[in-house]
C-alpha positions as CSV (number, residue, x, y, z in Angstrom):
1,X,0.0,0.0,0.0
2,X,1.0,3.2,-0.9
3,X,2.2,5.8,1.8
4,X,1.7,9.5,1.2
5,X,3.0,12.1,2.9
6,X,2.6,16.1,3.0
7,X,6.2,17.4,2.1
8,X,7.2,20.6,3.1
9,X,10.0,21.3,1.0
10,X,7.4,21.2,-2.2
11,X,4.6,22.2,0.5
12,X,2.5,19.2,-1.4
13,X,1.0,15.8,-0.4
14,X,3.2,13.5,-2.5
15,X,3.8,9.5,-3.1
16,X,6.3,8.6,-0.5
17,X,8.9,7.4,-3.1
18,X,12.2,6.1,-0.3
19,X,15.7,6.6,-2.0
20,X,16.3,2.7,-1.3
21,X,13.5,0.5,-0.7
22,X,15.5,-1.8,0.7
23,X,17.1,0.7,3.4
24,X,15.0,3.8,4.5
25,X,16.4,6.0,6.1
26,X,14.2,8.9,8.9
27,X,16.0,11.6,11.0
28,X,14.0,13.6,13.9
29,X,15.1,16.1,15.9
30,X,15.1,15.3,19.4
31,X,15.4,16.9,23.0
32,X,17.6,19.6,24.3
33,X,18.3,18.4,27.5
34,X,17.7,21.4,30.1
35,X,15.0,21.0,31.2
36,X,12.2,18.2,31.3
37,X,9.8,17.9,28.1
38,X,6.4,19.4,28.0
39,X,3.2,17.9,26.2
40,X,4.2,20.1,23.7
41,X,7.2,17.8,23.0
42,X,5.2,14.8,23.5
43,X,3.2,15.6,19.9
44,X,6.6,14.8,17.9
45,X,7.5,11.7,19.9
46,X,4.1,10.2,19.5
47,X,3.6,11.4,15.6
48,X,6.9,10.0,14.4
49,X,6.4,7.0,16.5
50,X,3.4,6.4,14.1
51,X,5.2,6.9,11.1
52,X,8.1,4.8,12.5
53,X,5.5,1.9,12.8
54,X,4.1,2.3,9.4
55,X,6.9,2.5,7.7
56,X,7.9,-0.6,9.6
57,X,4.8,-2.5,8.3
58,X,5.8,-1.5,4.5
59,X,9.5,-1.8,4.3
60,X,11.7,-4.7,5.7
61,X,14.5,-2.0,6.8
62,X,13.8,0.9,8.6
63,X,16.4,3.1,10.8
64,X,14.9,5.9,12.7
65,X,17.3,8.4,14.2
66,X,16.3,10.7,16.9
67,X,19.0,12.8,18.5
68,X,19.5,13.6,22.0
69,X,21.1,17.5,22.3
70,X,23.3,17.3,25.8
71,X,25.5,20.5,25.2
72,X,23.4,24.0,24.3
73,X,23.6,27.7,25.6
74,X,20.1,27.0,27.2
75,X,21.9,23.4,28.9
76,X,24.5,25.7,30.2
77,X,22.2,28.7,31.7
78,X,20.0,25.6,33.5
79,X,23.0,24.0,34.8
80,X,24.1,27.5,36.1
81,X,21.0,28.7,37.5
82,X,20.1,25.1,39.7
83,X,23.8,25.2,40.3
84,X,25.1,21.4,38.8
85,X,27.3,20.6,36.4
86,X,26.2,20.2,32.7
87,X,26.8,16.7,33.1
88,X,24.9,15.7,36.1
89,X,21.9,18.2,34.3
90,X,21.6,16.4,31.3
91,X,22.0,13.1,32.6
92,X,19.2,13.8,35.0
93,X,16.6,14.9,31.9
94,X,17.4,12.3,29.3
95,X,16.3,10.0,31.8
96,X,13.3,11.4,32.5
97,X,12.7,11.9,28.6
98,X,13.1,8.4,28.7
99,X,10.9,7.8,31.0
100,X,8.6,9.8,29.3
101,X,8.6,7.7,25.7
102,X,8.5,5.0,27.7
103,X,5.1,6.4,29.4
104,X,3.9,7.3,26.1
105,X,4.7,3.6,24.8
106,X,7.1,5.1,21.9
107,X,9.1,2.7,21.2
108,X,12.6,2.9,21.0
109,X,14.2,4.8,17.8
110,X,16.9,2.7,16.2
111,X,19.8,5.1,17.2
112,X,19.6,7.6,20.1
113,X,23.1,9.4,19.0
114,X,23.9,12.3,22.4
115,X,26.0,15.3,20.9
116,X,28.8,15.4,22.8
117,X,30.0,12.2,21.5
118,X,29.8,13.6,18.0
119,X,32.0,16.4,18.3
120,X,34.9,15.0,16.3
121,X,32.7,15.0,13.3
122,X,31.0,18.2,14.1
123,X,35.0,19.9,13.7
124,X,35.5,17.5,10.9
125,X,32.3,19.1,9.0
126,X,33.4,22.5,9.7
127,X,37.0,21.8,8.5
128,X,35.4,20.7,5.0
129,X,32.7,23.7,5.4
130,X,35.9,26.2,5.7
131,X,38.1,24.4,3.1
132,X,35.3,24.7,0.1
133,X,35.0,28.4,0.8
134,X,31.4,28.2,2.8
135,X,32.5,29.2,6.4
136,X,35.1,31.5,8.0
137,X,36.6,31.7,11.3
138,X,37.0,34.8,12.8
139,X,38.3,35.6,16.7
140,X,37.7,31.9,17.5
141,X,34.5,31.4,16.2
142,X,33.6,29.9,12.9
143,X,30.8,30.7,10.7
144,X,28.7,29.6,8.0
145,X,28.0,32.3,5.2
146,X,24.6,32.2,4.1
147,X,24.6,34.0,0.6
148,X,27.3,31.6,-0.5
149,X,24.3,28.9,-0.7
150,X,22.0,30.1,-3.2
151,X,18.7,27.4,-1.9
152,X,18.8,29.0,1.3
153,X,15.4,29.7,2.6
154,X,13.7,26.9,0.2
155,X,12.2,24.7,2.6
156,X,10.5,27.8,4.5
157,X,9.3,29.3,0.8
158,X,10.2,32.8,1.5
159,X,13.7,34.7,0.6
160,X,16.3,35.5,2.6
161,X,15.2,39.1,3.8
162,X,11.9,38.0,5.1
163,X,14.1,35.4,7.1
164,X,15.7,37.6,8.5
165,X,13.2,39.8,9.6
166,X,11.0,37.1,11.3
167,X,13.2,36.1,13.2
168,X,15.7,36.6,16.4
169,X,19.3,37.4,14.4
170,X,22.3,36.6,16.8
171,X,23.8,39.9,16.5
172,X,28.3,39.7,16.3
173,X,31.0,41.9,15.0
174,X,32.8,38.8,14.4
175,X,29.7,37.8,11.6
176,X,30.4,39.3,7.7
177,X,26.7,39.1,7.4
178,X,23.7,39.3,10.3
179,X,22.6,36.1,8.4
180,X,25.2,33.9,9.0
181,X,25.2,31.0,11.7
182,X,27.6,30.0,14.4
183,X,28.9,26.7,13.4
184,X,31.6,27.1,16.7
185,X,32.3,28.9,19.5
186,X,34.4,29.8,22.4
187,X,33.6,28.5,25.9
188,X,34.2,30.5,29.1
189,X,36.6,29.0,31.5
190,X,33.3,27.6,33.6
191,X,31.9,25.9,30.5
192,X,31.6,22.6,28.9
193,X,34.5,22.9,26.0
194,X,36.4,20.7,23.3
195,X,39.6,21.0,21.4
196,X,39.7,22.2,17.8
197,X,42.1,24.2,15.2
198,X,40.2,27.4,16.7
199,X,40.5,27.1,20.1
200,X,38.7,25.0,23.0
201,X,34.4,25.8,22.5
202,X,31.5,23.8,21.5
203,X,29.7,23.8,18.5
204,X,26.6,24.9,17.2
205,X,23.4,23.6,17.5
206,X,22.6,22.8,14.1
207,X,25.7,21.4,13.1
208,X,25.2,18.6,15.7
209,X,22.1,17.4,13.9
210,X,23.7,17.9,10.5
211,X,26.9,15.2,11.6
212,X,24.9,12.7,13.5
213,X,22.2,12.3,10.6
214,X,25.2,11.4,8.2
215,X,26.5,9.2,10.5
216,X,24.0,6.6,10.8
217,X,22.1,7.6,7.7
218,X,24.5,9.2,5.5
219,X,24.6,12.1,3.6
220,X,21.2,11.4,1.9
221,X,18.1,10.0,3.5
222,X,14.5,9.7,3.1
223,X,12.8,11.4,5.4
224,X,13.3,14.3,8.3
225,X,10.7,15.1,10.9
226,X,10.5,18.1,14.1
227,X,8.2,20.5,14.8
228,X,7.3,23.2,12.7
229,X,8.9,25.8,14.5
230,X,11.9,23.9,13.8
231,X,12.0,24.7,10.0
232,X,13.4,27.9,11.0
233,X,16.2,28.8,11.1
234,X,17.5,25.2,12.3
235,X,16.0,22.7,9.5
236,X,17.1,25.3,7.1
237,X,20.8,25.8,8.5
238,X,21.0,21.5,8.4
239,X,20.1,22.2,5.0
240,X,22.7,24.5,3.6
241,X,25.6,23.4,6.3
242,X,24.9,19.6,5.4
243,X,24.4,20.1,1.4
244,X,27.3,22.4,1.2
245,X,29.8,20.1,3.5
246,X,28.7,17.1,1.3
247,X,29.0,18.0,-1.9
248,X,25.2,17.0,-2.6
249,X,21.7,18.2,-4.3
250,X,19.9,17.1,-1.9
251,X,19.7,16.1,2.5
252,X,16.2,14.8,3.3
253,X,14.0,14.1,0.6
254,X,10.9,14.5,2.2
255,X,10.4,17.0,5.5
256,X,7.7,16.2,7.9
257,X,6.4,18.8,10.8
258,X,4.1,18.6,13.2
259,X,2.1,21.9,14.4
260,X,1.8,23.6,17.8
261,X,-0.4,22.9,20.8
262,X,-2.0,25.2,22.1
263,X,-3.8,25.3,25.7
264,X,-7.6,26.5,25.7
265,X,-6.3,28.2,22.2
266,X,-3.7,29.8,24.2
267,X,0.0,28.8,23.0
268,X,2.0,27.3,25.1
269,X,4.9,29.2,26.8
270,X,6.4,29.9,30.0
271,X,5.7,33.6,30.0
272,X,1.9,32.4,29.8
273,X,2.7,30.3,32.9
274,X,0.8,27.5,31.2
275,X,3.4,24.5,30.5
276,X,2.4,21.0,31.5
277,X,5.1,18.6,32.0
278,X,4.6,15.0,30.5
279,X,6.3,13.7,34.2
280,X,2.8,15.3,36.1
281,X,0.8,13.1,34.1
282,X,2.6,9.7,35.4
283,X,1.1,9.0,38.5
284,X,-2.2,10.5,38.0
285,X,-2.6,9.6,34.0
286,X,-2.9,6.4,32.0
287,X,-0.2,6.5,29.2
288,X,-2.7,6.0,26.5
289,X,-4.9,8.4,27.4
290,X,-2.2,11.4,26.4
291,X,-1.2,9.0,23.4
292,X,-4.8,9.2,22.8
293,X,-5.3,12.8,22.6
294,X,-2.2,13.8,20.9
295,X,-3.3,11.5,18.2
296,X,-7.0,13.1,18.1
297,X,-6.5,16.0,15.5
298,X,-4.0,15.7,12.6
299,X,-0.4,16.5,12.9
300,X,-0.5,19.1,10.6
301,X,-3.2,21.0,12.7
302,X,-2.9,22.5,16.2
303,X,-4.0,20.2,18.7
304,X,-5.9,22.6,21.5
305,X,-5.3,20.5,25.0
306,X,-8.0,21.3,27.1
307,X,-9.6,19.1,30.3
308,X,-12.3,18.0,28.2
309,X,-10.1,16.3,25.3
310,X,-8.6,14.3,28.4
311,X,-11.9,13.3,29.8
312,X,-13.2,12.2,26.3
313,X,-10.0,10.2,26.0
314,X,-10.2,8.6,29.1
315,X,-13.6,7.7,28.5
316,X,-13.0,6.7,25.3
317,X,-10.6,3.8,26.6
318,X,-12.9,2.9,29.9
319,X,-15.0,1.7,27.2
320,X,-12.4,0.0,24.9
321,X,-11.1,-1.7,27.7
322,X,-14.4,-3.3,28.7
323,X,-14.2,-5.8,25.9
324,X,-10.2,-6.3,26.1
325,X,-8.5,-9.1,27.0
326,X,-5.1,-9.7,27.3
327,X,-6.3,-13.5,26.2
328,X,-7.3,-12.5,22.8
329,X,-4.5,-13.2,20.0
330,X,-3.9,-10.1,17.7
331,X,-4.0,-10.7,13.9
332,X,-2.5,-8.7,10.8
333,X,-4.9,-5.5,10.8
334,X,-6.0,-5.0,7.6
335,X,-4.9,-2.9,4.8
336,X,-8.9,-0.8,4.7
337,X,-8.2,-0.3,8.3
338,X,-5.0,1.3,7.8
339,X,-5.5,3.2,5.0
340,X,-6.1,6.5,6.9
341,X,-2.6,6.4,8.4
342,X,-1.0,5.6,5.2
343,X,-2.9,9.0,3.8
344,X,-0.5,11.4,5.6
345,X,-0.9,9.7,8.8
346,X,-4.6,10.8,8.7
347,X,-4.9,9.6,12.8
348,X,-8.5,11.3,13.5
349,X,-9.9,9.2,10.5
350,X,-8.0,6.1,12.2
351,X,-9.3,6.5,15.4
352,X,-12.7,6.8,13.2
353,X,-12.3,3.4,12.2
354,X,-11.1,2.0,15.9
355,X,-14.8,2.8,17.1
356,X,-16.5,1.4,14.3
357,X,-14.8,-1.5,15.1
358,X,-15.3,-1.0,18.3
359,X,-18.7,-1.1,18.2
360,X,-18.8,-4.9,16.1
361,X,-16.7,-5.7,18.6
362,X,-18.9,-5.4,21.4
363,X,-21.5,-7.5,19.3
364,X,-18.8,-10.1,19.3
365,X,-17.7,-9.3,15.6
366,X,-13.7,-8.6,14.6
367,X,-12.9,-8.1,18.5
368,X,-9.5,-9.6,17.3
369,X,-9.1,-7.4,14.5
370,X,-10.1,-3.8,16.8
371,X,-7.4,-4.8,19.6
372,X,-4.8,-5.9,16.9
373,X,-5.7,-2.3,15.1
374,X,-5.3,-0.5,18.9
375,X,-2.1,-2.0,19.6
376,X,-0.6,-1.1,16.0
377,X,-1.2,2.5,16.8
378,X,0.0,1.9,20.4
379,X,-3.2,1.7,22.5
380,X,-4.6,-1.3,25.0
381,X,-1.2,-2.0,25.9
382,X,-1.5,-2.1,29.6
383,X,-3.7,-5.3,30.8
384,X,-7.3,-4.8,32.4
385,X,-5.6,-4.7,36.1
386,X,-2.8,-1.8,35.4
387,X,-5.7,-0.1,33.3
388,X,-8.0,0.0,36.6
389,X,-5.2,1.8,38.7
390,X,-5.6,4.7,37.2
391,X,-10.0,4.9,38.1
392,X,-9.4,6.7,41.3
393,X,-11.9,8.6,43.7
394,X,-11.8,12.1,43.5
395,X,-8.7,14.3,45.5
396,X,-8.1,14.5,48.6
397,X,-7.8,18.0,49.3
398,X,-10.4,20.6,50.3
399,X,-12.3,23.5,48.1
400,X,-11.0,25.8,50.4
401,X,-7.1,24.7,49.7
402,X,-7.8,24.9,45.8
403,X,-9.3,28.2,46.1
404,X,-6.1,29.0,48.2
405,X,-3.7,27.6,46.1
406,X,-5.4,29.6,42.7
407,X,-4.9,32.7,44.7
408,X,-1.2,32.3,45.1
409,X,-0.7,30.6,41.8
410,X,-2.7,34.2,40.5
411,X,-0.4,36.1,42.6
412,X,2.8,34.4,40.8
413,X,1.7,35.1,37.3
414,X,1.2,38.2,38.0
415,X,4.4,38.7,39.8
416,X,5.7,37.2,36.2
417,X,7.4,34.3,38.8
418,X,6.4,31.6,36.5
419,X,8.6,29.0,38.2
420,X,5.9,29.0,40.9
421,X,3.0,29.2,39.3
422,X,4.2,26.2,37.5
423,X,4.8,24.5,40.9
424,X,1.4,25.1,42.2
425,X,-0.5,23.8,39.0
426,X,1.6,20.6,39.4
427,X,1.3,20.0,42.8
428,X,-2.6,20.7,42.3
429,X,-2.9,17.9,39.7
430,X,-0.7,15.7,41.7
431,X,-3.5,16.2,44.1
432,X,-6.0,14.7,41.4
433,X,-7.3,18.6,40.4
434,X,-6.6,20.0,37.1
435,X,-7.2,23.7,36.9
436,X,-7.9,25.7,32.8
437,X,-7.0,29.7,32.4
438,X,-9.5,31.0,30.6
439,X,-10.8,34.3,29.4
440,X,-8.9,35.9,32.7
441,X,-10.4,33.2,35.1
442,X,-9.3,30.1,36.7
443,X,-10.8,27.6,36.5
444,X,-10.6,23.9,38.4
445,X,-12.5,20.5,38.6
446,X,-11.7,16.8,39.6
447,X,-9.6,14.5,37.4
């Protein structure tokens, strides 16, 4: 069956036509460890997870690469402000983002490459970059000169000025042009720092994606995936640094990206005060039921998250589960079934299919075939027991407290001290109460 995909270097749905069908290649950008992911970042893990799996069910060989970012300025601020090392920062989030895919039932990518143990080819792409005439170096730091690659701004569809004017421009002396990118830079004495022929720094962070994809997939692949405010300047930057260092007409052939969610149609940010950690859903949260609802509109849409698109999951799979039984043997799922996921990973019309068969299920028709299709996609796979865990009674905690706890959290926001506010809205929904800003109000209810 045919897999089609919406392409936003040609910004078309096209016939996904792989470079090698007998080796496909998919590259997407993954954390920078500084600080643990939000259900923002979840949307990416779970969508490329999909397209992982059906890519898996066409092709016999299939390596997905997702990269793990462990040296960054933001890494290095964190690490500052809580006082830790780098080291001991980034160890401590990649295991929670592991934990996270793990709680999202991703399953595991087949190369999880961590930048800093890339950095030998990050100088040796730079050292090609400089010797063909497409980067400089200039007091210690080296960059990469934009108007020497004529494609720039291609995959974004708009020129160069327009770039530039959407968009935060580092601003250096050391630059011949505002456009160009830092490819390396110095360290300060207190900062993480390698050698190299121009001096001990790190390098930048699109260069690290650009080695590690032609690493494991070479200098030509199928397909590369991130979110769409990733296109950017750093999918663009991979483009030009990778193309020009590589002597080739093309990087990815195909570029997949997922849109925003947004939070009662508010986006997410930490100046709103509104980021949810995946982590605060662990102990309160089924898995699935986040899997669930990040699957519910189509990636190429913004997903809204809201306390009602959580309910409707979870109630969704009460149901589901009723007929599941960990005793029923799963079966190929059918190409018809499938279809929608092979039509640009169409998951609302999937799910569309997953209750009509849910509902010949519960006449005792195809109930093999509707837990096979719900396990493809990543669903009923925690048995009836673990499932009934997470049915609890409402919190323990008093009106009163909430009321009390909104006031402060209120006061925070105001106060712009977003660090608490955050802390109050997670310790109220480890307390079972999930609380929606909307239209200047708080507002609270029971899990």
């Amino acid at each position: 069956m045919d897999i089609f995909l919406t392409n936003n270097l040609t910004n078309k749905k096209e016939l996904f036509v792989p470079r090698d069908k007998k080796n496909i290649g998919m590259y997407v950008c993954g954390p920078t460890v500084y600080d643990d992911p939000h259900i923002g970042n979840a949307r990416p893990l779970v969508i490329f997870d999909i397209l992982f799996k059906i890519l898996k069910n066409t092709f016999s060989n299939v390596t997905y690469v997702r990269n793990i970012t462990d040296i960054d300025d933001k890494i290095i601020k964190s690490s500052q402000d809580q006082k830790i090392s780098t080291k001991e920062l980034t160890e401590k989030i990649t295991s929670s983002f592991l934990e996270d895919c793990k709680f999202l039932n991703c399953e595991n990518p087949s190369h999880q490459p961590k930048a800093t143990e890339h950095i030998n080819l990050m100088i040796e792409m730079i050292n090609q970059l400089i010797k063909k005439g497409f980067a400089y170096e200039k007091n210690n730091h080296v960059y990469f000169e934009v108007k020497k690659f004529s494609e720039y701004g291609k995959l974004s569809n708009k020129n160069l000025e327009d770039l530039i004017s959407g968009s935060r421009i580092e601003v250096s002396e050391n630059k011949k042009s505002s456009e160009d990118f830092v490819l390396w830079k110095p360290s300060n004495i207190d900062e993480p720092s390698w050698e190299s022929p121009w001096g001990k720094g790190r390098p930048g962070w699109h260069l690290e994606c650009s080695a590690m994809s032609k690493k494991f997939l070479g200098n030509e692949f199928d397909i590369h995936g991130g979110g769409i405010d990733l296109i950017f300047p750093h999918h663009e930057n991979e483009i030009a640094q990778s193309r020009c260092a590589n002597d080739t007409k093309t990087f990815a052939k195909y570029w997949v990206h997922n849109a925003f969610i947004t939070m009662s149609n508010e986006k997410m940010a930490k100046s709103q005060g509104n980021i949810l950690k995946i982590k605060n859903f662990r102990n309160n949260t089924s898995g699935q039921v986040i899997r669930l609802a990040l699957m519910s509109a189509h990636y190429k849409q913004p997903l809204d998250w809201n306390d009602k698109l959580i309910s409707d999951c979870q109630n969704t799979l009460n149901k589901w589960y009723r007929i599941y039984s960990s005793d029923i043997k799963t079966v190929q799922v059918t190409k018809e079934v499938l279809k929608p996921l092979y039509e640009d990973l169409n998951t609302p019309g999937y799910i569309a299919i997953l209750h009509q068969l849910y509902e010949q299920a519960s006449k005792g028709e195809n109930k093999e075939l509707f837990i096979s299709a719900c396990k493809f996609i990543g669903l009923l796979n925690e048995n009836n027991e673990q499932w009934e865990k997470y049915k609890k009674d409402k919190a323990s905690i008093s009106e009163a407290e909430i009321t009390s706890k909104i006031d402060l959290r209120n006061k925070a926001r105001a106060n712009k001290d977003y660090k608490e506010a955050d802390r109050i809205r997670d310790d109220l929904f480890d307390k079972g109460v999930l609380i929606e800003d909307k239209d200047g109000k708080t507002l609270w209810k029971f899990k």
